[in-house]
Kinemage of the C-alpha trace (Angstrom):
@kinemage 1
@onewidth
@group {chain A} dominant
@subgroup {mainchain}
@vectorlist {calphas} color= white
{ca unk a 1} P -42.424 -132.218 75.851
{ca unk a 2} L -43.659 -130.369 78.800
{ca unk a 3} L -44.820 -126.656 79.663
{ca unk a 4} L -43.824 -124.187 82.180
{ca unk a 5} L -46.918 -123.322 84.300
{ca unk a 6} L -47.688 -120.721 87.538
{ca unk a 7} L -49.620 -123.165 89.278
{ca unk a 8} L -50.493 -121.303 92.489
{ca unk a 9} L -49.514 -118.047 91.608
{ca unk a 10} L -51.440 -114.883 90.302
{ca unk a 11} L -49.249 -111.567 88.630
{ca unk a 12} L -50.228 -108.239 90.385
{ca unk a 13} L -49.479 -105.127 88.515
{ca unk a 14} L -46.240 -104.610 87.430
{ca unk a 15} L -43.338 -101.899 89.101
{ca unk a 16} L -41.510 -99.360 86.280
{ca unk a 17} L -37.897 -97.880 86.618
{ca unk a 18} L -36.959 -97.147 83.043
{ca unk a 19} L -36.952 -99.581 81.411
{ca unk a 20} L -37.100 -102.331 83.243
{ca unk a 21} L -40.243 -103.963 84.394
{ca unk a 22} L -41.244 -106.037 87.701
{ca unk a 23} L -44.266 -108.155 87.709
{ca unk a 24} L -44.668 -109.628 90.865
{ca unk a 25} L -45.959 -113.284 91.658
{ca unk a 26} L -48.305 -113.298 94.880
{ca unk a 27} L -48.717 -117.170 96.296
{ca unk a 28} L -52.274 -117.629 98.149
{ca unk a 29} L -50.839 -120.604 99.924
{ca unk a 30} L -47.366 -120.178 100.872
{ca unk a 31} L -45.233 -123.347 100.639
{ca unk a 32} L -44.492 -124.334 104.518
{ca unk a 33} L -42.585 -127.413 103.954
{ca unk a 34} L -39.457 -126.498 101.202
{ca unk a 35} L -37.560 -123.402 101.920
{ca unk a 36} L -34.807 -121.521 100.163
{ca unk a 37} L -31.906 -120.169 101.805
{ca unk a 38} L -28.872 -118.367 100.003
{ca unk a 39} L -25.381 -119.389 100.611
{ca unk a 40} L -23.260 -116.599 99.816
{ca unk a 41} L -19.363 -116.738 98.549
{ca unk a 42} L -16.189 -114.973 99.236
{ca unk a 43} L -15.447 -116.044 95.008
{ca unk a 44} L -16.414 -114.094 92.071
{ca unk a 45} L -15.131 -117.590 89.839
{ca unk a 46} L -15.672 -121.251 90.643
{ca unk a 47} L -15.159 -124.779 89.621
{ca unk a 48} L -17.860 -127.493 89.481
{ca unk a 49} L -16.415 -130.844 89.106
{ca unk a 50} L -18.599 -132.618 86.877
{ca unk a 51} L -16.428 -136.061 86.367
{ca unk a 52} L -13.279 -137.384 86.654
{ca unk a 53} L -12.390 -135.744 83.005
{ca unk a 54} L -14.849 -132.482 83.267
{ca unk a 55} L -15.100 -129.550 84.951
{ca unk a 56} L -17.535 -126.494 84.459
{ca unk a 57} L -16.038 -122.790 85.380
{ca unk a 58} L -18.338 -120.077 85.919
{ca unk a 59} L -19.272 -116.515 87.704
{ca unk a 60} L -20.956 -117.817 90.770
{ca unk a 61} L -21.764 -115.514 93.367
{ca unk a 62} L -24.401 -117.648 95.463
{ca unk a 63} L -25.962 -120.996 95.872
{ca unk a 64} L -29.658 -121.959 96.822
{ca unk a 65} L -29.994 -124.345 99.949
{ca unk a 66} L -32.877 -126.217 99.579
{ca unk a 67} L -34.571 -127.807 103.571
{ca unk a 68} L -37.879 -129.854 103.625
{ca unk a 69} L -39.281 -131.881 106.136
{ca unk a 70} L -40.292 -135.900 105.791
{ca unk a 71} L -43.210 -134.869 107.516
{ca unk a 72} L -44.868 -131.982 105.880
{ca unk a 73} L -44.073 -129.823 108.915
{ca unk a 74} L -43.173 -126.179 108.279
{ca unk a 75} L -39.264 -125.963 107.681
{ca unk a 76} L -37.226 -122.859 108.740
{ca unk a 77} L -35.058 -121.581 106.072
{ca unk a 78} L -31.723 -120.035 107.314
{ca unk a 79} L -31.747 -117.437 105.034
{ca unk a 80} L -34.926 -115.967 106.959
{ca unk a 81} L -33.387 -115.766 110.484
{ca unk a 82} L -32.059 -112.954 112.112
{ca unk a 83} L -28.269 -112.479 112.010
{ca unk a 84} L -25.922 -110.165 113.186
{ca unk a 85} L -25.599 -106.773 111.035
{ca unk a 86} L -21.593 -106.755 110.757
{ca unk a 87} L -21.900 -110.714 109.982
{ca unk a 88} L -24.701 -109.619 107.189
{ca unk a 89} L -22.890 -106.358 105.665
{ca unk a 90} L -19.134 -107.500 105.911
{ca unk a 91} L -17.857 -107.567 102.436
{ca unk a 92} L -15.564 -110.670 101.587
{ca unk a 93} L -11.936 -109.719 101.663
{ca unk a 94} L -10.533 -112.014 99.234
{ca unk a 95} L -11.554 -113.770 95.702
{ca unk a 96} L -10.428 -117.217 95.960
{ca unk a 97} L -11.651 -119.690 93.152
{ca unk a 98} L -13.353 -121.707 94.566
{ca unk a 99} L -14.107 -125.566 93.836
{ca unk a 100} L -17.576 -127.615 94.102
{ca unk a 101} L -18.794 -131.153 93.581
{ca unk a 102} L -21.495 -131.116 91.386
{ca unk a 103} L -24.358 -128.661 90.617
{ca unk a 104} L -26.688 -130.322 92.908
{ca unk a 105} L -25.123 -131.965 96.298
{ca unk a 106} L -26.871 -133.098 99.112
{ca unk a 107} L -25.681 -131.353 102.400
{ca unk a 108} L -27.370 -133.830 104.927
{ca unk a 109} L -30.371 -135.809 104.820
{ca unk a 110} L -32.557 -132.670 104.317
{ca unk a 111} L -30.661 -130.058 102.875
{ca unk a 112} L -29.357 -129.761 99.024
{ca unk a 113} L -26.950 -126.690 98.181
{ca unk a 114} L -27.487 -126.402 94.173
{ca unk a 115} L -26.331 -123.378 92.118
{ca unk a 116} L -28.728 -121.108 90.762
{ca unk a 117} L -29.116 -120.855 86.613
{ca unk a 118} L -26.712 -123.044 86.818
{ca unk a 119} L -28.264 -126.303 86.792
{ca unk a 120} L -30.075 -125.538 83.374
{ca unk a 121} L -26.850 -123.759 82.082
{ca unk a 122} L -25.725 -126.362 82.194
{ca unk a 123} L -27.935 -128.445 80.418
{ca unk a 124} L -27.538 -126.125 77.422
{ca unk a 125} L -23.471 -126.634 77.930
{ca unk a 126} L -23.480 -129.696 77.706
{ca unk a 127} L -26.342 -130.408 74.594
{ca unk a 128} L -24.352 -132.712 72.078
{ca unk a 129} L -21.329 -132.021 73.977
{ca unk a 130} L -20.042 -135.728 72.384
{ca unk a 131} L -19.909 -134.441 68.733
{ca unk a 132} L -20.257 -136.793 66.027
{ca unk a 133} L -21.673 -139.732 66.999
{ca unk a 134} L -20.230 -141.490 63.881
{ca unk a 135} L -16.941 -140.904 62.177
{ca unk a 136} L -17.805 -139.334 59.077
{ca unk a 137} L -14.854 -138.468 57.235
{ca unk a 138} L -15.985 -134.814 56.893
{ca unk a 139} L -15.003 -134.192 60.763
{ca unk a 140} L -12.069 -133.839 62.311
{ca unk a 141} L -9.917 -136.041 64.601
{ca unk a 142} L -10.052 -134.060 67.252
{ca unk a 143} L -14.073 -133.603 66.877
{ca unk a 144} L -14.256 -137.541 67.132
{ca unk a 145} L -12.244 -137.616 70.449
{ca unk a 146} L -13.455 -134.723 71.988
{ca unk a 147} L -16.422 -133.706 70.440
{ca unk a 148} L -17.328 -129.882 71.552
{ca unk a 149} L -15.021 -129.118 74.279
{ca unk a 150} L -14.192 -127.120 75.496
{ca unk a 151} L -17.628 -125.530 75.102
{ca unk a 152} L -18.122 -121.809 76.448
{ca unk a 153} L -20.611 -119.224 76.315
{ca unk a 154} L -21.037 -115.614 77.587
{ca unk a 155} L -23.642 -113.878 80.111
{ca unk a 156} L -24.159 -110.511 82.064
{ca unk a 157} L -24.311 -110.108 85.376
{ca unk a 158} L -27.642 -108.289 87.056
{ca unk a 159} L -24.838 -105.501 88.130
{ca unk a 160} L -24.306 -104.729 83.927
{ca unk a 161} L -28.151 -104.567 83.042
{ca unk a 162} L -28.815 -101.045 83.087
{ca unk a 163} L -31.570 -99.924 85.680
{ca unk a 164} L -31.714 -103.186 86.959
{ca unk a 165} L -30.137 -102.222 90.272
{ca unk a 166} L -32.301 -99.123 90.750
{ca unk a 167} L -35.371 -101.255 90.046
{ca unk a 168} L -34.293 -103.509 92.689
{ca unk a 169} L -34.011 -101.130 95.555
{ca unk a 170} L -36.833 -99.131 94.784
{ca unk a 171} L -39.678 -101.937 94.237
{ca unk a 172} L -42.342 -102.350 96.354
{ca unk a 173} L -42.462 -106.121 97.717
{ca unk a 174} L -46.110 -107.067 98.279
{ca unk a 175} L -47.789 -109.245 100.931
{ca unk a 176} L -47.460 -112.971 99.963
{ca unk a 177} L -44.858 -112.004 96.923
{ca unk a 178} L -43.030 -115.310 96.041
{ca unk a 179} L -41.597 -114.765 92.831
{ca unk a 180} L -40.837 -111.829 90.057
{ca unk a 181} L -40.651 -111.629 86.236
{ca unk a 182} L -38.157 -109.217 85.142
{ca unk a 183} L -38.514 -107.515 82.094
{ca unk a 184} L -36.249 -105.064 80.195
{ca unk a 185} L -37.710 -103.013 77.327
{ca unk a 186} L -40.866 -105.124 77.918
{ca unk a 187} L -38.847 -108.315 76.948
{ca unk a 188} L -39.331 -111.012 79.177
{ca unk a 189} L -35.450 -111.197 80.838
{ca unk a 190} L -36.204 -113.530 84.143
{ca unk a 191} L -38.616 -115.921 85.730
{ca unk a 192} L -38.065 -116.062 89.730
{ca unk a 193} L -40.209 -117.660 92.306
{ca unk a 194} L -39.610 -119.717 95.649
{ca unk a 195} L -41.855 -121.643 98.134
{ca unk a 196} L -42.442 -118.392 100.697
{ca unk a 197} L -42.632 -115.058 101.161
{ca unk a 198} L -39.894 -114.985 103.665
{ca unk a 199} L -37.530 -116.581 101.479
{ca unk a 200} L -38.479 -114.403 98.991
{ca unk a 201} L -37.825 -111.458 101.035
{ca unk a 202} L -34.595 -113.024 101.666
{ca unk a 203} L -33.406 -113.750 98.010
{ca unk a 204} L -34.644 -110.478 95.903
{ca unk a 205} L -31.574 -109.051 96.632
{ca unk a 206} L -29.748 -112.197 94.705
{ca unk a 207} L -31.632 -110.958 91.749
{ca unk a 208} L -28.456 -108.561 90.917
{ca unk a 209} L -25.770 -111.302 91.108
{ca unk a 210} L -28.231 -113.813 88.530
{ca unk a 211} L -26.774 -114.271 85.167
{ca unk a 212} L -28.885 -112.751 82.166
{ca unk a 213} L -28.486 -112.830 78.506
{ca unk a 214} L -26.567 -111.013 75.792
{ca unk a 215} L -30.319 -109.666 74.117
{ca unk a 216} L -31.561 -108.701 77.664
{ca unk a 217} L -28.076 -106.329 78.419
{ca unk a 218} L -28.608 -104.462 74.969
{ca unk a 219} L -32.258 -104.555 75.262
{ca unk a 220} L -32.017 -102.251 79.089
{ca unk a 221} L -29.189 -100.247 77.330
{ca unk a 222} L -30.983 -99.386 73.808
{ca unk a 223} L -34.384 -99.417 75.217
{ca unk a 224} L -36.053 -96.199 76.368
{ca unk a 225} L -38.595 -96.526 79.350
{ca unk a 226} L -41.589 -98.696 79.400
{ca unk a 227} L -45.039 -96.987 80.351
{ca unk a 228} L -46.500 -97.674 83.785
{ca unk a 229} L -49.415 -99.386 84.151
{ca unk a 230} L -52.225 -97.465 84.717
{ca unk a 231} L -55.713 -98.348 86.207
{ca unk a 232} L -58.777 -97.170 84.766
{ca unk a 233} L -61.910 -96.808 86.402
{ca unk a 234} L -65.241 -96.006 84.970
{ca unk a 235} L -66.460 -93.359 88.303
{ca unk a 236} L -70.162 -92.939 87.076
{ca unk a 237} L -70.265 -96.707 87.500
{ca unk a 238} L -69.248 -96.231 91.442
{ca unk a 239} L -71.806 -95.862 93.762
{ca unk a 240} L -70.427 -97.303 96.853
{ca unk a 241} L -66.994 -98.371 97.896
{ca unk a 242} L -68.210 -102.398 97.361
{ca unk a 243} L -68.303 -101.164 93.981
{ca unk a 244} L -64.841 -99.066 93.776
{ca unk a 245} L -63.196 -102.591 95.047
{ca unk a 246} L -65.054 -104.557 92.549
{ca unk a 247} L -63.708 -102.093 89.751
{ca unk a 248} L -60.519 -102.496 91.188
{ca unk a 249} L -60.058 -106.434 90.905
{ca unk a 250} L -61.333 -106.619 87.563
{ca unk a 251} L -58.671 -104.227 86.389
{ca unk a 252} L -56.110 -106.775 88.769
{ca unk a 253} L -57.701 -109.347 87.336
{ca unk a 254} L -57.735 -107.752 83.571
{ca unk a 255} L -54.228 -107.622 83.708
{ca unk a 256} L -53.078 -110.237 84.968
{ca unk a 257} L -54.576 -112.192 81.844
{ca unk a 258} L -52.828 -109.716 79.833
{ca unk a 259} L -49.663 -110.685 81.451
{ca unk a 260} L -50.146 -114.283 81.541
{ca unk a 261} L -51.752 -114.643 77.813
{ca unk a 262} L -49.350 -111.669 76.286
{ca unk a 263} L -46.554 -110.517 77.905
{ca unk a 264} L -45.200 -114.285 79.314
{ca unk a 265} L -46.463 -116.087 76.567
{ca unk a 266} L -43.181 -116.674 75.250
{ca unk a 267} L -42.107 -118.643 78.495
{ca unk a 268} L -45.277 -120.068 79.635
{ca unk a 269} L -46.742 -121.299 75.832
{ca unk a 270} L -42.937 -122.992 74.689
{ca unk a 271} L -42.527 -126.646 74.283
{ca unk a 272} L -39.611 -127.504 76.631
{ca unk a 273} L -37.698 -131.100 77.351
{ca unk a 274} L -37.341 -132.040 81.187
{ca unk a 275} L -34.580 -133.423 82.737
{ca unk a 276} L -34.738 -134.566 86.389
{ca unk a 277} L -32.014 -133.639 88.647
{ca unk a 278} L -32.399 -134.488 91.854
{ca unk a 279} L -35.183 -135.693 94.354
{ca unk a 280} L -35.905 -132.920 97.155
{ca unk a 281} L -38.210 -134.981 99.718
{ca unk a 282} L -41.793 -134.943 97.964
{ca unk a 283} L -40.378 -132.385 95.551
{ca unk a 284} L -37.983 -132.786 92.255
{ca unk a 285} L -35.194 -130.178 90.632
{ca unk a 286} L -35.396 -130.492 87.196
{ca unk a 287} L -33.986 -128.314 84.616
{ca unk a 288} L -35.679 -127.662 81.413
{ca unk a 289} L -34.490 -126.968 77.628
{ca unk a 290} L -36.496 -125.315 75.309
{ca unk a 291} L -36.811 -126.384 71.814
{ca unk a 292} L -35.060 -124.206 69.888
{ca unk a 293} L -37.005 -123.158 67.589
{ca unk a 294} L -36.115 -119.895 65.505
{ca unk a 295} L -37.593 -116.647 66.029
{ca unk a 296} L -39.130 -116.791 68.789
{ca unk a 297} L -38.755 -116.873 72.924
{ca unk a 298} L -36.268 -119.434 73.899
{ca unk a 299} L -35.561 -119.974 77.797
{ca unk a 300} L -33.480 -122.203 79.759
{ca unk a 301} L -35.131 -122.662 83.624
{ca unk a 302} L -34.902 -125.190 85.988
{ca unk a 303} L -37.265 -125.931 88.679
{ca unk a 304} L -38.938 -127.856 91.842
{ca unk a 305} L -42.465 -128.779 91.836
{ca unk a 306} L -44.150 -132.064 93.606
{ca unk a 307} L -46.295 -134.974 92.007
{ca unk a 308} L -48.829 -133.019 91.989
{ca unk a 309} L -47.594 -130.308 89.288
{ca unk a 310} L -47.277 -127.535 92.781
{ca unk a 311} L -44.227 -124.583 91.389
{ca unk a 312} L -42.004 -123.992 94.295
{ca unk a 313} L -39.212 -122.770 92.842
{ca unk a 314} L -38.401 -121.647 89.272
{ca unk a 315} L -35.363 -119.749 87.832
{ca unk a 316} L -35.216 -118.824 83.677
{ca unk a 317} L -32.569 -117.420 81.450
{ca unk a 318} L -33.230 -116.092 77.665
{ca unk a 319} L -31.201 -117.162 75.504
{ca unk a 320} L -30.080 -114.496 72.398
{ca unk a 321} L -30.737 -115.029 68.865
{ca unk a 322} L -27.143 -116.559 68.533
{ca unk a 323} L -27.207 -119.073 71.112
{ca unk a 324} L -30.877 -120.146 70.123
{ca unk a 325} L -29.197 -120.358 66.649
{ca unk a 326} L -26.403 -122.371 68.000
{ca unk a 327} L -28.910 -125.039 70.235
{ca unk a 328} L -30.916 -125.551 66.969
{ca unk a 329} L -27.746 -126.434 64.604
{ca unk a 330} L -26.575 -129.004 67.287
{ca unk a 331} L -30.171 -130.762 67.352
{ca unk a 332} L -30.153 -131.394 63.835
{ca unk a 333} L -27.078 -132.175 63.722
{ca unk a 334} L -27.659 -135.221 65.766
{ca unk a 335} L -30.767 -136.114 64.843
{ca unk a 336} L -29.170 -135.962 60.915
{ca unk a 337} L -26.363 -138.546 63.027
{ca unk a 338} L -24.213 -135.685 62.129
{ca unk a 339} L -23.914 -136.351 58.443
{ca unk a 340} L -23.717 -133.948 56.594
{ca unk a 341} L -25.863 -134.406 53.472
{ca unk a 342} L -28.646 -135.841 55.663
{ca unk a 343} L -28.598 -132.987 57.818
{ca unk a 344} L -28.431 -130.128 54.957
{ca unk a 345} L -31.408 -131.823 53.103
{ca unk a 346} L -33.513 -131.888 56.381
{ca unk a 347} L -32.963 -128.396 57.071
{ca unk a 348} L -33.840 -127.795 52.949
{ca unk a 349} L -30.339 -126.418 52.504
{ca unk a 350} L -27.139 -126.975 50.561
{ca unk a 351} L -24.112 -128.642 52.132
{ca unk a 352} L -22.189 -125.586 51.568
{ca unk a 353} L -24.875 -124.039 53.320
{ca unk a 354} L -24.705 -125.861 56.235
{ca unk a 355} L -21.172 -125.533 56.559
{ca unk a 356} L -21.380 -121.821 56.324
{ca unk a 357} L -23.909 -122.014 59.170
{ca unk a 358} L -21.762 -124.521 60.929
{ca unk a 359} L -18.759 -121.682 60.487
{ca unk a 360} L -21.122 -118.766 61.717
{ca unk a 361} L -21.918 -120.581 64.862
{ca unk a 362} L -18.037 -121.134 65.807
{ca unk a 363} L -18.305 -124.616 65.207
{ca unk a 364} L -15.991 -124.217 62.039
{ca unk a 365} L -12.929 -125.893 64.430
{ca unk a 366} L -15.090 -129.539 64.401
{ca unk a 367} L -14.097 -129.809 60.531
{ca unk a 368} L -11.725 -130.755 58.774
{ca unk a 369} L -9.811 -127.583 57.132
{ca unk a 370} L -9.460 -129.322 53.641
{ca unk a 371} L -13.440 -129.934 53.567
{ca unk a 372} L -13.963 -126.565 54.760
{ca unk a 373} L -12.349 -125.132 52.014
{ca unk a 374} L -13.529 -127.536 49.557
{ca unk a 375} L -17.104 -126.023 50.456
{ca unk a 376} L -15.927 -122.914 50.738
{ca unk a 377} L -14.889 -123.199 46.868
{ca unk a 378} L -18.366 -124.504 46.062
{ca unk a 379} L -20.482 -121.948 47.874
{ca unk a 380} L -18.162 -119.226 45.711
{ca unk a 381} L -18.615 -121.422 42.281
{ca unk a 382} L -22.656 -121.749 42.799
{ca unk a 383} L -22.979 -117.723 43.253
{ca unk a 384} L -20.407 -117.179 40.613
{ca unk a 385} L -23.041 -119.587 38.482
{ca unk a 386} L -25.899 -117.278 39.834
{ca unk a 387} L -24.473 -114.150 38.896
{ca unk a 388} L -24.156 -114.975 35.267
């Protein structure tokens, strides 16, 4: 198990529009030697080939390009150069789907184009994606061959998050920002941060194509606005102006451990399980999966740090009650080797039980009908029994 950290970063004071919240991340020492550049796409749908038999379909509006150098030496990011205004502005004519090979490709000996969220999606896509790993005779035929596909779940875009888009334009972006959490009624939504400022600069407008999840979208659209934050300052304690700026960095300094301890301890004190993707130079893409455990925070992210535990680049996604609901089924249901009666008396449940929560989460189709209703007739015989 491993944790998600800021190393290198500090929150500032967050930004209100509603109710959404922006807490930005300020670096100290930019990253000079890994940049982020956005590749943008005429397709509002693509295809990832995964493997000859496998293919992952998806919204994807963008994709990350990721440039080092061999030699530590600062490395330009495209998305940071000056380009022509028409070029920039011109909206795409056409939505073609588009194909890709793999999340993660290498576009030269320097440069890897990888998909944003998507990497740790997914992870989460594909967790137990096999099925059964034994043939018990309560699954069906088509569970053993196939196992979960095809496997599918559902995500807003930044555009559908109400006051997201207004929170966007209007935010302040402040020297040596690198990164943003984004909260909606005061729920954590997003972790975002990249190597440098200017690629920063470059990518917060990305922030409304990103994927978020189903608790986040009815969160911003139930929620009522979210109080500023607020400063406080004891005056008869200023004499001089040394001591107005010392007040002022102990209330910066007050709340960012607030933030940190509080507000992102859901992200930053979960146990998650890391995966490496793909080497970047010195650096590594990873993705991360939480643990799944129930009521409480549960985020997917993926990320590139070096040997020496250094964040430059981090991207989370919140999963809803339901999905966390269905990660945490599939994980005992393999580590129960998808039996059944192992897996109901681990979980302290009844088989019927299980089975109803195995229904619920809209993995009724991996059973067989017959032993679906055969449970079904036992779950109504044992409350029939209790109702007496």
């Amino acid at each position: 198990m491993t944790k998600v950290t800021l190393n290198g970063l500090t929150s500032r004071p967050s930004q209100v529009w509603g109710g959404v919240r922006l807490v930005p991340l300020i670096r100290e020492e930019p990253i000079e030697d890994l940049r982020l550049d956005a590749r943008l796409y005429d397709a509002d749908a693509g295809v990832v080939t995964v493997d000859p038999r496998t293919v992952y379909c998806s919204y994807i509006p963008h994709g990350y390009v990721a440039t080092w150098a061999d030699d530590g030496a600062p490395a330009a990011a495209y998305g940071t150069q000056l380009r022509d205004a028409a070029d920039r502005d011109r909206a795409p004519r056409r939505m073609p789907l588009r194909f890709h090979r793999r999340m993660a490709r290498r576009l030269d000996k320097n440069r890897l184009r990888f998909l944003p969220l998507h990497v740790a999606l997914e992870g989460y896509l594909a967790l137990h994606f096999g099925g059964p790993t034994f043939a018990w005779k309560e699954w069906s035929r088509e569970a053993i061959r196939r196992g979960l596909s095809p496997r599918a779940e559902e995500a807003y875009t930044g555009g559908a998050v109400r006051g997201l888009a207004d929170a966007l334009r209007v935010f302040e972006i402040y020297p040596g920002q690198c990164g943003v959490l984004v909260y909606a009624a005061d729920a954590l939504a997003a972790a975002f941060v990249v190597p440098h400022p200017a690629d920063y600069r470059a990518l917060h407008p990305t922030l409304i194509h990103d994927l978020y999840g189903e608790l986040i979208y009815h969160y911003a659209m139930l929620g009522g606005p979210v109080p500023a934050f607020g400063a406080r300052v004891d005056d008869t304690a200023v004499r001089s102006l040394g001591d107005l700026r010392a007040a002022a960095r102990a209330q910066r300094d007050e709340w960012a451990a607030f933030h940190e301890d509080v507000m992102a301890g859901g992200l930053l004190d979960g146990d998650y399980t890391r995966e490496y993707v793909q080497e970047v130079g010195p650096y590594r893409l990873s993705r991360l999966m939480p643990s799944f455990e129930r009521h409480r925070e549960n985020h997917l992210g993926e990320l590139i740090d070096d040997d020496a535990g250094r964040l430059a680049y981090l991207k989370t996604f919140r999963l809803s009650e339901n999905q966390v609901r269905r990660g945490h089924l599939l994980t005992r249901l393999a580590a129960g080797d998808w039996s059944l009666s192992t897996t109901a008396a681990a979980m302290g449940v009844t088989e019927p039980e299980l089975v109803r929560r195995i229904e619920a989460a809209g993995f009724g189709y991996l059973l067989r009908q017959d032993v679906r209703d055969h449970y079904r007739a036992r779950a109504r015989g044992d409350a029939a029994r209790r109702g007496r």
